[in-house]
NULUMFI-708735 format. One record per residue (C-alpha): residue in three letters; x, y, z. Coordinates in steps of 0.05 Angstrom, whole numbers, padded with zeros to 5 digits, always signed. Example, Ala and Ser with C-alpha at 12.3 -4.5 7.8 and 13.67 -1.06 7.14 Angstrom:
BEGIN
ala+00246-00090+00156 ser+00273-00021+00143 
This chain:
BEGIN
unk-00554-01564-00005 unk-00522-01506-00044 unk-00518-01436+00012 unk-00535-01375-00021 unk-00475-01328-00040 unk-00470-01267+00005 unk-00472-01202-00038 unk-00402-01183-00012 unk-00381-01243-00048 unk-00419-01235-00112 unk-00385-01212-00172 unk-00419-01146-00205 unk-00451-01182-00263 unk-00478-01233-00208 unk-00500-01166-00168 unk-00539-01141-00226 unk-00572-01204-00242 unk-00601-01207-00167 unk-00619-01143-00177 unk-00660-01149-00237 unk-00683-01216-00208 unk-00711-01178-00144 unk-00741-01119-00178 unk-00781-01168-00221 unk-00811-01206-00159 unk-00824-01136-00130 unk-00858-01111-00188 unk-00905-01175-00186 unk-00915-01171-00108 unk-00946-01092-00123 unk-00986-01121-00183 unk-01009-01172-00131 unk-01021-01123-00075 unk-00975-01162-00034 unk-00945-01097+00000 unk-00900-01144+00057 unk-00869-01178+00000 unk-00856-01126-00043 unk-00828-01077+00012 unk-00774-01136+00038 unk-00757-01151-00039 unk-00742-01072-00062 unk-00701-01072+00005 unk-00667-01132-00016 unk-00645-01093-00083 unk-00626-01036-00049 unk-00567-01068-00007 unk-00543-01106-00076 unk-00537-01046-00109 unk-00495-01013-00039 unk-00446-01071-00069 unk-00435-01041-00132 unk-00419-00980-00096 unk-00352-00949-00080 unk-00354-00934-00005 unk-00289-00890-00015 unk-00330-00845-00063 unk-00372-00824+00007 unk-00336-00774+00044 unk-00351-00775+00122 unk-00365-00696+00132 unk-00412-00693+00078 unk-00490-00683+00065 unk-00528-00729+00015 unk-00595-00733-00005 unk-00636-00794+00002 unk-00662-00841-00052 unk-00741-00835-00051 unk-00748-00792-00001 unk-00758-00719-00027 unk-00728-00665+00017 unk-00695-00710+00072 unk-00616-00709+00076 unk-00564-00745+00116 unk-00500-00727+00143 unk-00444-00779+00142 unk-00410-00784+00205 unk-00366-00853+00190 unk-00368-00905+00143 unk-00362-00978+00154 unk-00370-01025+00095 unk-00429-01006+00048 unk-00467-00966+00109 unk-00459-00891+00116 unk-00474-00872+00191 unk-00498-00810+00215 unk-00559-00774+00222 unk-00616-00748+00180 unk-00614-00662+00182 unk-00680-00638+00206 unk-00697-00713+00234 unk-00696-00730+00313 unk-00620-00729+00308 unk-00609-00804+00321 unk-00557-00843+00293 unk-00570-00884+00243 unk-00548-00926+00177 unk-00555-00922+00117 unk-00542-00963+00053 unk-00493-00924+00010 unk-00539-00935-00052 unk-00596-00893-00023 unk-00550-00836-00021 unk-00536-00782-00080 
């Protein structure tokens, strides 16, 4: 039995075809009303795209705005590998983590 490759060991044409891959099954889970499936798949895509991401073009200091969610930004504290941690401004000042690609 073949294991799956870990993203981190993917190369970035291999990254975009999972990515394409999983946004294809995601669009068919929402045509199928299969909201679990389709929720776990776009989250799936969003941590292959943090690959294809430069962490060292995220600057620990600094306030991004968050992919999808209108309004809501997030102060980097630290990075460590394709998570930015830190805490979302206006939010209830816990820390969390974010993948890289949901910031812009």
């Amino acid at each position: 039995m073949e294991r799956e490759k870990k993203y981190s060991e993917m190369t970035e044409a291999e990254l975009k075809q999972e990515i394409a891959q999983l946004k294809e099954k995601a669009r068919k889970a929402e045509q199928l009303g299969i909201v679990n499936e389709f929720a776990v798949l776009e989250r799936k895509a969003v941590m292959a795209q943090a690959y294809l991401l430069d962490p060292a073009d995220f600057t620990p200091g600094e306030i991004y705005a968050v992919e999808g969610a209108p309004g809501t930004y997030f102060k980097v504290d630290y990075l460590k590998g394709v998570f930015a941690w830190g805490y979302r401004l206006n939010g209830s000042g816990k820390e969390e983590a974010l993948p890289i690609s949901l910031l812009k």
